[in-house]
SERO-4910 file (N, C-alpha, C, O; in steps of 0.05 Angstrom, whole numbers):
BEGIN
 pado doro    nc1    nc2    nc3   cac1   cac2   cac3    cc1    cc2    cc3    oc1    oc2    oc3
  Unk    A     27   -304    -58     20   -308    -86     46   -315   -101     63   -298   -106
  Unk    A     47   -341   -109     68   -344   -126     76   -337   -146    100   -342   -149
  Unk    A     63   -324   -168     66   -304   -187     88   -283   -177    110   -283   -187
  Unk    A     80   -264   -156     95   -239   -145    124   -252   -128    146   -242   -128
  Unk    A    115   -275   -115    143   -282   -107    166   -291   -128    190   -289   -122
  Unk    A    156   -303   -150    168   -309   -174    178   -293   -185    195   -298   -201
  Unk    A    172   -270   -182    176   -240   -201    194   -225   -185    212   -211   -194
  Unk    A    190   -228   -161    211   -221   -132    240   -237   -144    263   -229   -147
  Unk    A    232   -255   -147    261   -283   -146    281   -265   -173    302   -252   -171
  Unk    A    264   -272   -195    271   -266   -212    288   -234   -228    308   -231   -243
  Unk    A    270   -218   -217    276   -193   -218    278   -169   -199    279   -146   -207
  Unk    A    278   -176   -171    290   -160   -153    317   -162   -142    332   -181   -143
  Unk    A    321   -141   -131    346   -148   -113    355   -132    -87    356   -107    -84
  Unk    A    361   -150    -68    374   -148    -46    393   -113    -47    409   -107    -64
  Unk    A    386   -101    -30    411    -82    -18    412    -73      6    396    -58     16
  Unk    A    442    -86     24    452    -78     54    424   -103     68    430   -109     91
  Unk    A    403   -115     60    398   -133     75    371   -130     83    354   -146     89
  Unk    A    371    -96     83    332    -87     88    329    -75     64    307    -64     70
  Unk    A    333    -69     44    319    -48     18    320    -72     -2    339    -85    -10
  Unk    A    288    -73    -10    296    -96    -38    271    -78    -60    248    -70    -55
  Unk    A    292    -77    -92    294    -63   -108    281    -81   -126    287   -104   -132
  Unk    A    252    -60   -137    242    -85   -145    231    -58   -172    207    -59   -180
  Unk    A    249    -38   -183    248    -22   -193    240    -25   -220    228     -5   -229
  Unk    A    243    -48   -240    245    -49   -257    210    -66   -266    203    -73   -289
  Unk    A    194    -69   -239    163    -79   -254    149    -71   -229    125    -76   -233
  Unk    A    151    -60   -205    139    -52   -188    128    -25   -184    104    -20   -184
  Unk    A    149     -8   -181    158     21   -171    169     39   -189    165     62   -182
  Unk    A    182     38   -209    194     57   -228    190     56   -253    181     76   -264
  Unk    A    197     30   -268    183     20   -291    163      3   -282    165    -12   -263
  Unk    A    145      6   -295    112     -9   -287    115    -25   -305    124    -19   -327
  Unk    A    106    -54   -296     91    -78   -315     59    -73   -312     50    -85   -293
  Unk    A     45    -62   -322     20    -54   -324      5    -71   -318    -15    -66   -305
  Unk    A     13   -102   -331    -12   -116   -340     -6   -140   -316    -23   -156   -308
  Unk    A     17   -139   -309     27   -161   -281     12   -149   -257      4   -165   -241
  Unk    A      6   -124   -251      2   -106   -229    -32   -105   -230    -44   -100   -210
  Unk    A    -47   -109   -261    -74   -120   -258    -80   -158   -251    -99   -170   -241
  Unk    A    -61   -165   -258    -61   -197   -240    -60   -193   -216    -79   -202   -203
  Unk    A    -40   -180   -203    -43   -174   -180    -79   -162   -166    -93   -175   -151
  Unk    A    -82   -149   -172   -106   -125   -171   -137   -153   -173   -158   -153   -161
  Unk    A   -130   -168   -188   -158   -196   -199   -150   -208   -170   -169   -211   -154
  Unk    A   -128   -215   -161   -122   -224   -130   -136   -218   -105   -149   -231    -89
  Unk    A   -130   -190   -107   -141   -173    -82   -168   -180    -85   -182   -192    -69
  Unk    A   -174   -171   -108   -215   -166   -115   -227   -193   -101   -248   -193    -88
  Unk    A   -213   -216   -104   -222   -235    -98   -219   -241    -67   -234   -259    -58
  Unk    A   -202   -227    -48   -190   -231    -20   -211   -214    -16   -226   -226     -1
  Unk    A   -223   -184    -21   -240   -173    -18   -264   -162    -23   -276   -141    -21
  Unk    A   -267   -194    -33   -301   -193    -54   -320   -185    -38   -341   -180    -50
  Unk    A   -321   -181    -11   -348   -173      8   -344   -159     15   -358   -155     34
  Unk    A   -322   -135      9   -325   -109     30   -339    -88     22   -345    -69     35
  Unk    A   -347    -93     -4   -368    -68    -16   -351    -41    -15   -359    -19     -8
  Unk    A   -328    -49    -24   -303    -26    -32   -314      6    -40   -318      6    -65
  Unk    A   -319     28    -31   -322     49    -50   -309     71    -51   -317     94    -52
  Unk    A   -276     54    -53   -253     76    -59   -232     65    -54   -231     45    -39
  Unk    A   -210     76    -67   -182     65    -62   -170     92    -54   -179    115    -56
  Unk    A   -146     82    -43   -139    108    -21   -107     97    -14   -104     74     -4
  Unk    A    -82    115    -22    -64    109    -28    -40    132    -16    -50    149     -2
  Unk    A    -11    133    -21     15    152    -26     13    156    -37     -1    141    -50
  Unk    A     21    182    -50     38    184    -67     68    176    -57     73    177    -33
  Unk    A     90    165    -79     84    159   -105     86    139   -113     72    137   -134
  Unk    A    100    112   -107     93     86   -103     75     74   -103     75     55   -118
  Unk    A     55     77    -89     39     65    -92     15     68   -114      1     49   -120
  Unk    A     12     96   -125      0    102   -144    -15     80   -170    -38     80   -178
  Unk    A     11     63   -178      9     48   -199    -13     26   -193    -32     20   -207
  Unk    A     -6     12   -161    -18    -14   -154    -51     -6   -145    -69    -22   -144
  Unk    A    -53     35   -137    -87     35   -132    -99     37   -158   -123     29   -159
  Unk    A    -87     45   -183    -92     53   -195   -106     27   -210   -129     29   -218
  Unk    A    -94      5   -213   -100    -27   -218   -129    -34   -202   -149    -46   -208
  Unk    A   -122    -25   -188   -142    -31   -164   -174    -18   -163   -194    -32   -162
  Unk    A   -175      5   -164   -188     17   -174   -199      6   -193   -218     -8   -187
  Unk    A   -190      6   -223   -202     -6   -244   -209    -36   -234   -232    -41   -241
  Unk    A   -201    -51   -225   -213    -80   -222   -233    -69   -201   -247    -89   -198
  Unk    A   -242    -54   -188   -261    -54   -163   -284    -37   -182   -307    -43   -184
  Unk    A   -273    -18   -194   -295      0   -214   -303     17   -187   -324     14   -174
  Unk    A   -280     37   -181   -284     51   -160   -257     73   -161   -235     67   -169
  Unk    A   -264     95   -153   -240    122   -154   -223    112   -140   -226     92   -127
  Unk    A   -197    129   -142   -176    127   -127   -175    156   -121   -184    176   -133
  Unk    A   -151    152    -85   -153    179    -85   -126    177    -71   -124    161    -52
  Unk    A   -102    194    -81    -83    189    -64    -75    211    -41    -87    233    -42
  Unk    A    -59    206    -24    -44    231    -10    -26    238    -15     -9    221    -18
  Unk    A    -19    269    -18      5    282    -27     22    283      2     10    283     24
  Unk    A     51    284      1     60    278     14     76    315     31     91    321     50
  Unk    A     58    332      8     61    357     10     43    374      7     26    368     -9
  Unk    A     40    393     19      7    400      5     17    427     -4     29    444      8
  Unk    A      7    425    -29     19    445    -53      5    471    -60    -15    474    -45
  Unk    A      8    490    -76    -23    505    -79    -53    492    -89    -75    497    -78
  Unk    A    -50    475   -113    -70    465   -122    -74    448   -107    -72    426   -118
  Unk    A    -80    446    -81    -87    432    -55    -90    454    -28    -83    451     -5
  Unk    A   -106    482    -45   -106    495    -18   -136    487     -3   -141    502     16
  Unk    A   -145    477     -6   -168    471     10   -168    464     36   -146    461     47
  Unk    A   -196    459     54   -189    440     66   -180    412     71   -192    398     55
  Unk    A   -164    396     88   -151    380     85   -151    360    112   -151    367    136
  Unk    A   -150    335    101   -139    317    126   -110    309    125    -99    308    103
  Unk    A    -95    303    148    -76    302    141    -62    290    169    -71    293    192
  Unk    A    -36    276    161    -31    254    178      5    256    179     16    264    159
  Unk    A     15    251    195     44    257    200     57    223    196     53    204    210
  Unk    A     71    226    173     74    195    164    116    195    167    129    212    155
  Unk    A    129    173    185    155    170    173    150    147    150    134    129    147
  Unk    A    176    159    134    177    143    110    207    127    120    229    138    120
  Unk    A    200     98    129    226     80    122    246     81     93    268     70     96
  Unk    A    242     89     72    252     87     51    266    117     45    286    122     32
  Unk    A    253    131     57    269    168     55    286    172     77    307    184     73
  Unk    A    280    164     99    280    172    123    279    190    128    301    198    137
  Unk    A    257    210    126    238    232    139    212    225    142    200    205    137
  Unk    A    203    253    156    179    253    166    163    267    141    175    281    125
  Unk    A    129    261    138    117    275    123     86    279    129     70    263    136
  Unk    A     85    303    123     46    310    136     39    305    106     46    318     87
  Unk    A     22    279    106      7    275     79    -11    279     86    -20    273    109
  Unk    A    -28    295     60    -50    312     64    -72    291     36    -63    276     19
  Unk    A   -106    302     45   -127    287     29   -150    317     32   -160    330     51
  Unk    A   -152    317     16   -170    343     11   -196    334     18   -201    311     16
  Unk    A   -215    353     29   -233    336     43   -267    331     29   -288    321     37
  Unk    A   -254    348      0   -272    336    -23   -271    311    -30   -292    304    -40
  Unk    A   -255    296    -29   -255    274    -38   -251    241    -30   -246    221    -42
  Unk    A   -258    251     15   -253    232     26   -279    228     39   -274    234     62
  Unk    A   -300    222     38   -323    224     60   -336    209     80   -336    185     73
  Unk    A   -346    211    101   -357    196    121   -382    179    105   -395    185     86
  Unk    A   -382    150    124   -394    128    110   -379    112     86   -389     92     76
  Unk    A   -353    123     76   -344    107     50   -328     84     61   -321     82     84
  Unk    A   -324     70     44   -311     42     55   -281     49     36   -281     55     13
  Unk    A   -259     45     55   -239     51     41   -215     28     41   -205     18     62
  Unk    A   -207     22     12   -183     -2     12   -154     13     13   -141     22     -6
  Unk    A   -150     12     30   -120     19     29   -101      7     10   -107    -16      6
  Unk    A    -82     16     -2    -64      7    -23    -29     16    -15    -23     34      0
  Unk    A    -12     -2    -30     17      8    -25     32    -13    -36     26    -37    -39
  Unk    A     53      0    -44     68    -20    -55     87    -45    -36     94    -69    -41
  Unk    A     89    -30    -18    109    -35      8    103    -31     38     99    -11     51
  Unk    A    104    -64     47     95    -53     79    114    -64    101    115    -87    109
  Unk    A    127    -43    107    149    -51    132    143    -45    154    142    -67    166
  Unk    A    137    -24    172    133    -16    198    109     -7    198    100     -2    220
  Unk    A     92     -2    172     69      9    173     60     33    168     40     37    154
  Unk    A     78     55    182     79     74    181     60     94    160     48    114    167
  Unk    A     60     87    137     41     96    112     14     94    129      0    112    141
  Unk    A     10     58    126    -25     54    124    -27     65    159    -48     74    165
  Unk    A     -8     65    179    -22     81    209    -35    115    196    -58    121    201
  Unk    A    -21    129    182    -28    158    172    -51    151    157    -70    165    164
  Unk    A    -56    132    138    -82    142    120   -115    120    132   -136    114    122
  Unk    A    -98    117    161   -123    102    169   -131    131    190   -153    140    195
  Unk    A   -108    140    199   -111    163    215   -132    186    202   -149    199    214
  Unk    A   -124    186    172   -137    208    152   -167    192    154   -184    205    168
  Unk    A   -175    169    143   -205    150    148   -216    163    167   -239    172    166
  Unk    A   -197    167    188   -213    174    216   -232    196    216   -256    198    219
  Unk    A   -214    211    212   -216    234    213   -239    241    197   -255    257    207
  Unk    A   -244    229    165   -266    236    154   -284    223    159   -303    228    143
  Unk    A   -293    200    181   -316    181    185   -308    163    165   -317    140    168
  Unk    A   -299    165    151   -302    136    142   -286    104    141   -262    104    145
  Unk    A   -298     84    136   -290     63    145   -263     50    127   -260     46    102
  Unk    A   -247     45    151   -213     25    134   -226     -5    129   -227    -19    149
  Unk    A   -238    -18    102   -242    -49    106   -213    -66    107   -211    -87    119
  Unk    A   -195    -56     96   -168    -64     91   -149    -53     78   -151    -30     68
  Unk    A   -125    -71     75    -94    -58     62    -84    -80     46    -74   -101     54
  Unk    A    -90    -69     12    -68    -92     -4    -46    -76     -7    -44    -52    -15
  Unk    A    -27    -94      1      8    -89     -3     17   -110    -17     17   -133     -8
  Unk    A     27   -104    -40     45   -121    -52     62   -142    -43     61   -166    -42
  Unk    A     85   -113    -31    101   -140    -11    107   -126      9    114   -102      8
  Unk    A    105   -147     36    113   -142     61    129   -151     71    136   -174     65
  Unk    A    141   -136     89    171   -146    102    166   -161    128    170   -150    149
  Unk    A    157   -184    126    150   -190    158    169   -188    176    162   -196    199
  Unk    A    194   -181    174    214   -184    196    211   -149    203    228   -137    216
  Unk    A    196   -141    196    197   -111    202    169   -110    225    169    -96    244
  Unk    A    146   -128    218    130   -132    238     99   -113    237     78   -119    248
  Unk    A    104    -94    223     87    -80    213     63    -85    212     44    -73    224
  Unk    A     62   -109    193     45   -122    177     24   -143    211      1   -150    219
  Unk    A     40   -143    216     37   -163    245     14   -149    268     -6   -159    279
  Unk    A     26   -120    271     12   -113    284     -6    -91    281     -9    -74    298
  Unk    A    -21    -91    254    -38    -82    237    -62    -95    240    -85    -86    245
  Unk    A    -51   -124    235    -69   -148    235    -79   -155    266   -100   -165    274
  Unk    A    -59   -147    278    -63   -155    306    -94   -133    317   -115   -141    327
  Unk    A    -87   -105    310   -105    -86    321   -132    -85    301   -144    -63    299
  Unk    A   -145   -111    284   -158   -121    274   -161   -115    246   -182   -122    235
  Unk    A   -136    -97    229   -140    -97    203   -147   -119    186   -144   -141    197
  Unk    A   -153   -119    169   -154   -147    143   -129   -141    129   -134   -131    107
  Unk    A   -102   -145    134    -84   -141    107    -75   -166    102    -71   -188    112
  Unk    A    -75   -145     69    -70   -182     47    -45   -170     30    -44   -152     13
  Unk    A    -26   -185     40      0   -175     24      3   -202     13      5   -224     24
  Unk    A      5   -192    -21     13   -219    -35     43   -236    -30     47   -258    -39
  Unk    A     61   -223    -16     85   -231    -16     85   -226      5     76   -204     12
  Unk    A     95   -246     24    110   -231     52    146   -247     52    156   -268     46
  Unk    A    152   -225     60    184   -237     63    193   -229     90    196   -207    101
  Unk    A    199   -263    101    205   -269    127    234   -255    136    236   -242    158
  Unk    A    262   -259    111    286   -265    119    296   -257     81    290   -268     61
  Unk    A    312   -234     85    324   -217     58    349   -215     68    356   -202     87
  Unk    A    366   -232     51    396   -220     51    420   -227     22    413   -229     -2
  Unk    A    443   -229     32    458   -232      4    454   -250     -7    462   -253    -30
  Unk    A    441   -268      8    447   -300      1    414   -307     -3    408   -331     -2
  Unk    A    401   -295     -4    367   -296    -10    345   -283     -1    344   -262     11
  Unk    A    329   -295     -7    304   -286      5    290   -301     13    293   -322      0
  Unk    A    272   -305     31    243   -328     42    231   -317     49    232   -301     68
  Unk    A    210   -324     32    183   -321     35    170   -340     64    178   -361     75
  Unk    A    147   -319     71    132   -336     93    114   -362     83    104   -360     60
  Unk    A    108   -387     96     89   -402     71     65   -396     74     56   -387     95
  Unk    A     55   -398     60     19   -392     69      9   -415     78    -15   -416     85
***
């Protein structure tokens, strides 16, 4: 989507060659109303899956289900990446590494609010090895219900993730994929 790659160009930036900082309309400060352009995108990549839920991280990704959600006219539900008191219930829960922390994390989904038969769109801001959407498809599992897909903003295709997601028959639709990130640029894959 050339919009998001334009907004990549313009206002992200490169650091050490794998981390690109896109802090200031993605992930930290929100552009609200760029991230529902985004969101009219997806709706349209996933006009037939009969969506009935968005299903997300905390905390990144929050902003982009939350978009999402409202364009689908459907809840969101995210996973804590901790499970706290006001999460003593029962729980699903999935052992996720985070490329961006580098730790490990049992993200947990309370099992009120995940159920067998729902069709679930996965959401994230960021997709490099996968690692997130393997845990909250693991969590799907677990409650019966069905993964139709994963919108990710932007994907790192040199990380491959994205590759073999698709390969083991997901639908992901990452508006940006970036082939090749370094000092000297960025490239996008072409569509």
């Amino acid at each position: 989507m050339k919009l998001l790659e334009q907004r990549i160009l313009s206002d992200g930036e490169v650091i050490g060659g794998k981390i690109l900082k896109v802090s200031n309309f993605l992930n930290h400060q929100i552009d609200v109303a760029f991230l529902d352009e985004l969101a009219k995108e997806w709706k349209r990549r996933f006009a037939d899956s009969k969506i009935t839920k968005i299903l997300t991280i905390e905390s990144s990704g929050i902003a982009i289900a939350c978009s999402l959600a409202r364009e689908f006219g459907v809840p969101l539900v995210f996973a804590k990446k901790h499970q706290t008191s006001n999460v003593n219930e029962d729980v699903y829960s999935a052992k996720v590494y985070s490329f961006t922390h580098d730790q490990y994390y049992t993200v947990v989904v309370s099992k009120k609010y995940l159920n067998a038969g729902e069709k679930i769109l996965l959401a994230d801001d960021f997709l490099a090895n996968g690692n997130a959407l393997k845990g909250l498809i693991q969590i799907c599992e677990s409650a019966g219900a069905s993964v139709v897909g994963a919108a990710c903003a932007i994907e790192k295709g040199f990380q491959n993730g994205g590759d073999e997601l698709r390969k083991n028959g997901l639908q992901v639709e990452s508006l940006a994929i970036i082939d090749k990130m370094d000092s000297n640029g960025i490239e996008f894959r072409k569509s």
